[in-house]
C-alpha positions in Angstrom: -59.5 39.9 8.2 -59.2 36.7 10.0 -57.7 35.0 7.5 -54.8 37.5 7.7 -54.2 37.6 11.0 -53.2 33.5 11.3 -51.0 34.2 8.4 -49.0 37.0 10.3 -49.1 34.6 13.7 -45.8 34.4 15.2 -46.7 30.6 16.4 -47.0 29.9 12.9 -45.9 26.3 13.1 -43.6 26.1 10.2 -41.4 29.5 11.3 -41.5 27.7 14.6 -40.3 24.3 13.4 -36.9 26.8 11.3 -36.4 28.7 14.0 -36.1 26.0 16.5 -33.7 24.0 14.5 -31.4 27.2 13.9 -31.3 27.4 17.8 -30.2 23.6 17.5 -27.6 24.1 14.9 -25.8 27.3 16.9 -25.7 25.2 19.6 -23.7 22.3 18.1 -21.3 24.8 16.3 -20.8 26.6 19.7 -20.0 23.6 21.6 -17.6 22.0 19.0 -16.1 25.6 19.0 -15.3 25.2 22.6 -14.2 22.2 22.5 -11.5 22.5 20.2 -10.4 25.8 22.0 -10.2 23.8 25.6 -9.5 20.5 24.4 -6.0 19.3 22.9 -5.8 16.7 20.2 -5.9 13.3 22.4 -3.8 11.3 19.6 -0.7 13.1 19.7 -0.8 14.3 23.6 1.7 12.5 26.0 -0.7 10.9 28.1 -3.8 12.3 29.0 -4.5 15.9 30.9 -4.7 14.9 34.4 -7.5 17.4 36.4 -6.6 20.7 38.0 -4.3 20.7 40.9 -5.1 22.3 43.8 -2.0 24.4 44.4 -2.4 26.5 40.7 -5.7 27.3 41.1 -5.5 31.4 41.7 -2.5 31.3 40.2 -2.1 33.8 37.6 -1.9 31.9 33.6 1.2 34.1 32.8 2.9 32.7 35.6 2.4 29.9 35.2 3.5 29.9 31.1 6.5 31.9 32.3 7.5 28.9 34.9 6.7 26.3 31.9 8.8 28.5 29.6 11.7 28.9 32.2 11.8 24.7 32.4 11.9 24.3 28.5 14.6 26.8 27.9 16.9 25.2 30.5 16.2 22.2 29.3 18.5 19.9 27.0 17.4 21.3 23.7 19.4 24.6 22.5 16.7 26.7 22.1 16.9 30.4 20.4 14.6 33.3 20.8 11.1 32.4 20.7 8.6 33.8 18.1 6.1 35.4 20.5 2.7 35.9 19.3 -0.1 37.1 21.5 -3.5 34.7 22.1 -6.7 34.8 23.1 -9.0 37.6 24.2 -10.9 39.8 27.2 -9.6 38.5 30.5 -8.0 35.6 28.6 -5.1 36.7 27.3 -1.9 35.3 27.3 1.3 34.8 24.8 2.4 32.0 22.6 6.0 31.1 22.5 7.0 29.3 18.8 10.8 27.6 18.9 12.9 26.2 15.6 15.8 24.4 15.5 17.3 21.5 13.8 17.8 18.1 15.9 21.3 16.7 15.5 19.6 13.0 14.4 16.5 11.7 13.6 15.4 11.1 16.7 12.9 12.2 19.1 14.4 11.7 22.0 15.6 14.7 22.8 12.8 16.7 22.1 10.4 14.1 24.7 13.1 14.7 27.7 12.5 18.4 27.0 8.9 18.6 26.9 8.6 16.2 30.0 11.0 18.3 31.8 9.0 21.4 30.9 5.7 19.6 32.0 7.5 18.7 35.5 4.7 16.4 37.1 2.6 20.0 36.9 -0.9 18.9 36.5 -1.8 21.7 34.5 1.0 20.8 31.8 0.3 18.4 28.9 2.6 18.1 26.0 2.2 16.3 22.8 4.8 15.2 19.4 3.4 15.0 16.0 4.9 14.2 13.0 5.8 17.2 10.2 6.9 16.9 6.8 10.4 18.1 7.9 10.8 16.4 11.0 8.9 16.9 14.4 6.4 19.7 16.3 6.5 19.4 20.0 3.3 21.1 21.8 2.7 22.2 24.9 -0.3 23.3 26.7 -2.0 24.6 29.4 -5.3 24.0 30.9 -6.1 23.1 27.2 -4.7 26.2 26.0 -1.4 25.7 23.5 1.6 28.2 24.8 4.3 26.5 23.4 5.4 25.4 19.7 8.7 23.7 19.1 9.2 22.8 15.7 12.2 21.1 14.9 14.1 19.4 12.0 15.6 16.8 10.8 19.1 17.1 9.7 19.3 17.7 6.1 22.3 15.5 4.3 23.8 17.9 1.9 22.8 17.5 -1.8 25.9 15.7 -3.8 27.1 18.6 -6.7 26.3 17.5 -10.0 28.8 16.5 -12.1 30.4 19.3 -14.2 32.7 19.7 -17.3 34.6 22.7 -18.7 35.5 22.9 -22.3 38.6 24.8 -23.5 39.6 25.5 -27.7 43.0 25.8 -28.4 44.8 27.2 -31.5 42.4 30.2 -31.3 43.9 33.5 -33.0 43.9 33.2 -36.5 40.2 33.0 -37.4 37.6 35.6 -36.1 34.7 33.9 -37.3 35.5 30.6 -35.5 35.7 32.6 -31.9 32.3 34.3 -32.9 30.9 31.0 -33.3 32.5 29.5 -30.5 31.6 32.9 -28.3 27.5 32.6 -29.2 27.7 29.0 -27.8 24.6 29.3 -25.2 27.1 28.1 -22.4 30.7 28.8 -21.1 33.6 28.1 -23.5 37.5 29.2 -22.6 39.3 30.0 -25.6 42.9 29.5 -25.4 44.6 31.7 -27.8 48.2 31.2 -29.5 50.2 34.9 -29.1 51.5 36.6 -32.2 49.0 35.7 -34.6 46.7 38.0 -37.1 44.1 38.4 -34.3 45.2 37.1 -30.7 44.3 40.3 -29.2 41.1 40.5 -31.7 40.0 37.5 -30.0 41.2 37.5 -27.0 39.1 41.2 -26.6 35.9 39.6 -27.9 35.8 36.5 -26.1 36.6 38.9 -22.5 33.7 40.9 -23.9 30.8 38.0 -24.3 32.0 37.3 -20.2 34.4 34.0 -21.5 37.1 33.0 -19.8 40.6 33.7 -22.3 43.9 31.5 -22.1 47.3 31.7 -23.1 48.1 29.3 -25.4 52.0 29.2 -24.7 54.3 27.4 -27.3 56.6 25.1 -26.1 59.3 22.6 -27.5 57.7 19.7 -28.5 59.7 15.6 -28.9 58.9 16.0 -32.4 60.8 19.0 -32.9 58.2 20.3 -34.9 57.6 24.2 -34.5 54.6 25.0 -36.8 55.9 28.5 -37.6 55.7 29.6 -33.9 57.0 33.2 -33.5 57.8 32.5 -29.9 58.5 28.9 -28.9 59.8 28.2 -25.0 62.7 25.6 -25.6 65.0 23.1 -23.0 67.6 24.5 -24.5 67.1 28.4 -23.6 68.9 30.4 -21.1 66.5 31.2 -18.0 66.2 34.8 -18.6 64.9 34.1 -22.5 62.6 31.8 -20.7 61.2 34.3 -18.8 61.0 37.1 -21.7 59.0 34.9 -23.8 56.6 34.1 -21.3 56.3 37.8 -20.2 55.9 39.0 -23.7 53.4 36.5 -24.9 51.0 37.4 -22.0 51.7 40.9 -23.2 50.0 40.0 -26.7 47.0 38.2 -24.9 44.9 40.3 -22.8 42.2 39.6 -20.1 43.6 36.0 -20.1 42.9 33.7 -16.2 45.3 31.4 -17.2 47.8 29.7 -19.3 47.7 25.8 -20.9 51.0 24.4 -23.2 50.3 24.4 -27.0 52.7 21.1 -27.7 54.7 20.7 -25.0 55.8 17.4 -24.9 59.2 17.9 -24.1 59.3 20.6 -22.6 56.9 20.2 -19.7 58.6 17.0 -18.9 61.7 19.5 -17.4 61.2 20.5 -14.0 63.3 23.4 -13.8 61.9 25.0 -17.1 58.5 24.4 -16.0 59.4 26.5 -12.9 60.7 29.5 -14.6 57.0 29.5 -16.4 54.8 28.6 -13.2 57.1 31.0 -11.0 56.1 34.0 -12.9 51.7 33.0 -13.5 52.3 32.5 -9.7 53.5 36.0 -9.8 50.5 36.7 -12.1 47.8 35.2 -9.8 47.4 32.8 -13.1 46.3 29.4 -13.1 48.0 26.7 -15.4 45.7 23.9 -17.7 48.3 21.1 -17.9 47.1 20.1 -21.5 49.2 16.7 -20.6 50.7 16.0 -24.3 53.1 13.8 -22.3 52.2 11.5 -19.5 54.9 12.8 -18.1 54.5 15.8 -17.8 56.1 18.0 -14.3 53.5 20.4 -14.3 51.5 19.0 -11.5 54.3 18.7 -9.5 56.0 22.0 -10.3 52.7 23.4 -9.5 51.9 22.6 -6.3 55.6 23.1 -5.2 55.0 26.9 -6.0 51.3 26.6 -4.9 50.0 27.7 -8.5 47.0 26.6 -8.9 46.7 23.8 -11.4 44.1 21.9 -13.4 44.5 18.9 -16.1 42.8 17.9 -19.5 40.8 15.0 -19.3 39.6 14.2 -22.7 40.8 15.4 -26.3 37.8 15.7 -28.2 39.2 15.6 -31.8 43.0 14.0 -32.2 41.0 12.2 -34.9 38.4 15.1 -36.7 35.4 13.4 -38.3 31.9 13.6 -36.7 31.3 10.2 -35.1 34.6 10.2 -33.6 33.7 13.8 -31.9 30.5 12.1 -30.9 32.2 9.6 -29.1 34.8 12.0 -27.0 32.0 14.0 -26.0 30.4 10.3 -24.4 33.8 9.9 -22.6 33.8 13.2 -21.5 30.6 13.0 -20.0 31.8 9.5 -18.5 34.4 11.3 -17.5 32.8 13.9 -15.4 30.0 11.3 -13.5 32.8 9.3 -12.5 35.3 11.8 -11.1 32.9 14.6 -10.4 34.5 16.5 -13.0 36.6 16.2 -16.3 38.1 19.4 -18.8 37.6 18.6 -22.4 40.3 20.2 -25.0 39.4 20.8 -28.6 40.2 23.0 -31.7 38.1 25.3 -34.3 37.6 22.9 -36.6 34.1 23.0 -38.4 33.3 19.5 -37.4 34.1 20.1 -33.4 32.2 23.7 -33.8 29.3 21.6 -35.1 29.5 19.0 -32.7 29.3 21.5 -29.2 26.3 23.0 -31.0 24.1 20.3 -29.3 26.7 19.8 -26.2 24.4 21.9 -24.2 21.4 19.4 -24.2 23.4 16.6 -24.3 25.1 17.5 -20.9 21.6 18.5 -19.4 20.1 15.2 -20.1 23.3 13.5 -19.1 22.7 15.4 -15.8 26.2 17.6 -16.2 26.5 21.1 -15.6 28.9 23.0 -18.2 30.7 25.6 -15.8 33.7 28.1 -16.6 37.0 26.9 -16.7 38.2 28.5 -13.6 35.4 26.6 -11.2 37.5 23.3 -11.5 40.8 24.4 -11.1 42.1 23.9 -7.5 43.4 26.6 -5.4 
């Protein structure tokens, strides 16, 4: 019996020796609690919390945040509306005011002259700066207590666009099973289709249904001479009104298309006053004209922005000479092309060898760091 009795003593020495030390350790994390409620960071604080004045003792803590918050908003920072979030509990209660903005420069000069004018030699007021990932945090407190958050920015510089290409076929119309393979291509490609041929409208319809971008491909008078069996063929020679029909009558035969290039062209793009009979009526037609520049010469440009048609220009021919390595070696130049002027158009035809060639385009253009975009994206307006 006496045996059991010291075993169920409550001055057991070892329960003593645990409970003592659990006194000890809810001590330590109650004072560290307090501390870091009462005690701002010291290495970020605009010189150190001066003791209690006098003249705000009694004085209520939302007065004295609304005072501090009057200061700061009138200050030289363009603050907005606050986030307001309330703090603290029982008889200490009290609301925290949270600011954003971005600072004009990456400087923190501003943001000092407005927490020092917030503080106003108030001996209750400390305020602090640290440094954020995205530019500053300005703190201020009261009595150790933080009521105010300003968090601003640094100006962001705008990210450069990457460099982008558009690639347009020409010649399209006679061959359904090139536009299907040039319509399953996993990025944008304009097909510029000939009018009057065994499937314009065939292709035109398909290519408009896949969400491509369809062109006219308008015949005109080349220095050759040559025609290539065109039905319809805009020459220097033609009356005005003929010019006019045969444009209106070859968009006619292509629907859905955004715009219109010159299939040949070289002599007669170099006439102003043809080329304004055409770019008068796709201004009329909110169309945009692809100069494919088959003459250096060319008045498009110029007719163009005298009407205020919007106009864009080929850059790069990617198969005048059609065998494989040459292709390879347009698309290099088009790419070169588009780093160094932001942009370039590429112009080819349904040959096998080109259709075989834009098959790997896509990755080629992604490691290049190029983004392939619809036609219409580069032409100016």
């Amino acid at each position: 019996m006496a045996g059991r009795r010291r075993a169920s003593s409550p001055f057991n020495p070892l329960g003593s020796l645990v409970f003592t030390a659990g006194i000890a350790a809810l001590g330590v994390v109650l004072y560290a609690i307090t501390q870091l409620l009462t005690e701002p960071m010291p290495q970020r604080w605009l010189g150190s919390p001066p003791p209690l004045a006098e003249d705000t003792v009694g004085v209520p803590l939302d007065e004295r945040i609304a005072s501090v918050t009057q200061r700061l908003e009138k200050g030289p920072l363009r603050l907005g509306s606050p986030l307001v979030q309330p703090q603290g509990s029982g008889r200490m209660r009290y609301q925290h005011r949270r600011y954003e903005l971005t600072l004009p420069e990456k400087d923190d000069r501003a943001l000092r002259a407005a927490l020092e004018l917030a503080r106003n030699q108030d001996a209750a007021v400390v305020v602090g700066i640290e440094t954020t990932d995205v530019g500053l945090r300005g703190e201020i407190g009261i009595d150790g207590l933080l009521t105010h958050t300003i968090d601003a920015a640094w100006p962001v510089a705008p990210t450069p666009p990457s460099p982008r290409v558009a690639l347009v076929i020409d010649d399209m119309g006679n061959d359904l099973l090139a536009a299907r393979d040039l319509n399953s291509l996993p990025y944008p490609v304009a097909l510029a289709v000939i009018p009057f041929r065994p499937f314009s409208s065939e292709v035109a319809q398909s290519t408009h249904a896949r969400g491509r971008e369809v062109l006219l491909h308008l015949p005109m008078e080349a220095q050759s001479g040559e025609e290539h069996g065109e039905m319809e063929l805009l020459r220097v020679a033609d009356h005005a009104n003929q010019v006019v029909q045969v444009v209106d009558r070859s968009l006619a035969a292509v629907p859905h298309v955004v715009g219109v290039n010159n299939h040949m062209g070289s002599r007669f793009t170099e006439d102003p006053d043809r080329m304004r009979l055409v770019l008068e009526r796709l201004r009329q037609r909110n169309l945009f004209f692809l100069d494919s520049l088959t003459t250096p010469r060319s008045a498009g440009r110029a007719v163009a922005q005298s009407l205020g048609v919007p106009y864009v220009a080929r850059s790069v021919f990617l198969d005048d000479t059609v065998e494989p390595s040459a292709i390879a070696e347009q698309i290099q130049a088009l790419l070169a092309a588009a780093k160094r002027d932001g942009s370039a158009i590429a112009i080819g035809h349904p040959y096998p060898e080109t259709i075989a060639a834009l098959r790997g385009f896509g990755e080629q253009a992604k490691a290049a760091g190029v983004e392939i975009v619809p036609l219409s994206q580069l032409v100016a307006r």
